[in-house]
N, C-alpha and C positions, 0 to 999 in steps of 0.2 A: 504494500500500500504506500504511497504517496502523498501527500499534503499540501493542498491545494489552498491557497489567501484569494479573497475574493476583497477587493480593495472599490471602493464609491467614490467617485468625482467628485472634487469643491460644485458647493451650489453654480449652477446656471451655467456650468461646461456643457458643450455641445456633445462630448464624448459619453460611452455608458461606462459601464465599471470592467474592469478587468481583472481577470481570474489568471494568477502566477503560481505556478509548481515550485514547489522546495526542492533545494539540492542540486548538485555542480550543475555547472551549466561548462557543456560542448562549448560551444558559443563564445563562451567569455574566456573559456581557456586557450583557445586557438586565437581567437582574433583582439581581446583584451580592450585598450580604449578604442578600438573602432567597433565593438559589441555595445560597447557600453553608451557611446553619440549614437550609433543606429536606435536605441532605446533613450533618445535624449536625455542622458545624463551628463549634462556637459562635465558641469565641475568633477566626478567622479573619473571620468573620461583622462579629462586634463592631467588629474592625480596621477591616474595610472600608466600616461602618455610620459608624464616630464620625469615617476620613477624606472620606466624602462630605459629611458634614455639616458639618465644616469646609472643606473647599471651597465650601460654597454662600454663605459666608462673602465669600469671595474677590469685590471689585466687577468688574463689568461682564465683555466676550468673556473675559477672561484667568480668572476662574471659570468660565466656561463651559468653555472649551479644557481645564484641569486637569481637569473633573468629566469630560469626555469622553477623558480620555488615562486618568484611575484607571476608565473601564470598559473600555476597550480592555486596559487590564492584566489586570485580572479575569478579564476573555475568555481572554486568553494563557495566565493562570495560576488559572484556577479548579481545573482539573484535579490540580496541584502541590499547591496548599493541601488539597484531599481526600486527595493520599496522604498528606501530610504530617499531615495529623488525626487518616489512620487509622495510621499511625507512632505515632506519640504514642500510641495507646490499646494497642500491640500487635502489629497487625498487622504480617505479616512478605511480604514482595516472594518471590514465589515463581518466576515466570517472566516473558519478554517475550515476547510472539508478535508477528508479522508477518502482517497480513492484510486484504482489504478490506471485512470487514463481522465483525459480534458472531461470527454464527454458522460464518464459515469459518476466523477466529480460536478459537473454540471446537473444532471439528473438527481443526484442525492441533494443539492443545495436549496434546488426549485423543491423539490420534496420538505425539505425543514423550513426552505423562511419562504415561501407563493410570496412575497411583495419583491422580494429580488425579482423573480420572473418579469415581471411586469416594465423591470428599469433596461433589462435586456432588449439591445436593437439589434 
Protein backbone atom coordinates (compact mmCIF):
# COMPACT_ATOMS: atom_id res chain seq x y z
CA UNK A 1 0.00 0.00 0.00
CA UNK A 2 0.97 3.44 -0.73
CA UNK A 3 -0.07 6.89 0.69
CA UNK A 4 -1.76 9.08 -1.18
CA UNK A 5 -2.05 13.53 0.28
CA UNK A 6 -4.94 14.99 -1.26
CA UNK A 7 -3.91 18.70 -1.00
CA UNK A 8 -7.10 21.84 -1.75
CA UNK A 9 -6.37 25.03 -3.43
CA UNK A 10 -6.19 28.71 -1.67
CA UNK A 11 -9.78 30.07 -2.17
CA UNK A 12 -10.61 31.36 -5.74
CA UNK A 13 -7.72 29.31 -7.75
CA UNK A 14 -8.80 28.36 -10.86
CA UNK A 15 -7.07 24.94 -10.22
CA UNK A 16 -8.92 21.67 -8.35
CA UNK A 17 -6.93 19.82 -5.68
CA UNK A 18 -4.22 17.44 -6.37
CA UNK A 19 -3.68 14.10 -5.09
CA UNK A 20 0.46 13.23 -4.47
CA UNK A 21 1.90 9.73 -3.75
CA UNK A 22 4.48 9.34 -0.96
CA UNK A 23 7.94 8.18 -1.56
CA UNK A 24 11.02 8.45 -3.92
CA UNK A 25 10.30 9.91 -6.74
CA UNK A 26 12.19 8.51 -10.30
CA UNK A 27 11.72 11.86 -11.38
CA UNK A 28 13.58 13.92 -8.84
CA UNK A 29 16.34 11.46 -8.73
CA UNK A 30 17.38 11.41 -12.36
CA UNK A 31 16.44 14.84 -13.33
CA UNK A 32 16.71 17.00 -9.72
CA UNK A 33 16.17 20.88 -10.18
CA UNK A 34 14.76 20.49 -13.44
CA UNK A 35 11.85 17.83 -11.77
CA UNK A 36 11.46 20.19 -9.26
CA UNK A 37 10.76 23.81 -11.81
CA UNK A 38 8.78 21.35 -14.07
CA UNK A 39 6.43 21.09 -10.77
CA UNK A 40 7.06 24.99 -10.18
CA UNK A 41 9.04 24.91 -7.32
CA UNK A 42 11.21 27.51 -8.10
CA UNK A 43 13.05 28.21 -4.99
CA UNK A 44 13.53 24.51 -4.02
CA UNK A 45 14.71 24.05 -7.65
CA UNK A 46 17.23 26.90 -7.30
CA UNK A 47 18.56 25.19 -3.88
CA UNK A 48 19.07 22.09 -5.43
CA UNK A 49 20.49 23.62 -8.81
CA UNK A 50 23.30 26.01 -7.01
CA UNK A 51 24.08 22.79 -4.47
CA UNK A 52 24.96 20.54 -7.45
CA UNK A 53 26.90 22.94 -8.87
CA UNK A 54 28.83 23.33 -6.07
CA UNK A 55 29.48 19.93 -5.66
CA UNK A 56 30.85 19.59 -9.08
CA UNK A 57 33.32 21.70 -7.41
CA UNK A 58 34.37 19.17 -5.08
CA UNK A 59 37.83 17.10 -6.62
CA UNK A 60 37.94 13.60 -7.62
CA UNK A 61 35.36 10.15 -6.22
CA UNK A 62 34.52 12.36 -3.05
CA UNK A 63 32.42 14.84 -5.72
CA UNK A 64 31.23 12.24 -7.21
CA UNK A 65 29.99 10.29 -4.05
CA UNK A 66 28.26 13.87 -2.68
CA UNK A 67 26.73 14.73 -6.26
CA UNK A 68 25.25 11.08 -6.05
CA UNK A 69 24.11 11.19 -2.37
CA UNK A 70 22.39 15.13 -3.13
CA UNK A 71 20.35 12.92 -5.93
CA UNK A 72 19.55 10.00 -3.88
CA UNK A 73 18.01 12.90 -1.57
CA UNK A 74 16.01 14.46 -4.10
CA UNK A 75 14.79 11.17 -4.92
CA UNK A 76 13.75 10.76 -1.10
CA UNK A 77 12.45 14.18 -0.89
CA UNK A 78 11.34 15.57 -4.02
CA UNK A 79 7.85 14.73 -3.17
CA UNK A 80 8.36 16.98 0.41
CA UNK A 81 9.64 19.81 -1.34
CA UNK A 82 6.37 19.82 -3.68
CA UNK A 83 4.16 19.88 -0.67
CA UNK A 84 6.09 22.14 0.89
CA UNK A 85 5.98 24.67 -2.33
CA UNK A 86 2.42 24.18 -2.50
CA UNK A 87 2.34 25.12 1.51
CA UNK A 88 3.95 28.13 0.85
CA UNK A 89 1.59 29.21 -1.90
CA UNK A 90 -1.76 28.13 0.18
CA UNK A 91 -2.56 25.12 -0.34
CA UNK A 92 -4.02 23.35 2.44
CA UNK A 93 -3.50 19.09 3.39
CA UNK A 94 -6.92 17.88 3.06
CA UNK A 95 -6.69 14.12 3.47
CA UNK A 96 -4.30 10.86 3.46
CA UNK A 97 -5.49 7.80 1.62
CA UNK A 98 -4.03 4.55 1.71
CA UNK A 99 -3.89 2.61 -1.41
CA UNK A 100 -2.19 0.89 -4.28
CA UNK A 101 -2.59 2.83 -7.27
CA UNK A 102 -3.92 6.95 -8.35
CA UNK A 103 -7.10 5.45 -9.14
CA UNK A 104 -8.09 3.18 -6.00
CA UNK A 105 -6.65 5.82 -3.95
CA UNK A 106 -9.18 8.14 -5.69
CA UNK A 107 -12.08 5.75 -5.26
CA UNK A 108 -11.53 5.05 -1.59
CA UNK A 109 -11.34 9.06 -0.87
CA UNK A 110 -14.67 9.92 -2.90
CA UNK A 111 -15.95 6.92 -0.66
CA UNK A 112 -14.89 8.61 2.92
CA UNK A 113 -15.37 12.44 2.23
CA UNK A 114 -18.41 12.79 -1.29
CA UNK A 115 -17.67 16.67 -0.86
CA UNK A 116 -14.14 16.14 -2.22
CA UNK A 117 -15.91 14.48 -5.27
CA UNK A 118 -17.68 17.36 -6.06
CA UNK A 119 -14.31 19.96 -6.02
CA UNK A 120 -12.80 17.34 -8.62
CA UNK A 121 -12.66 18.70 -12.53
Amino acid sequence: MRSWTLHLPPEGAAKGPVLLREGFSWGAFLFGPFWLWWHRCWLAGLAAFLLLVALNFVPGSMGLALVLAAHILLGLHGRDLRRWTMERRGWRLSHVVLAKDEESALARLFRKAPAVAALWR
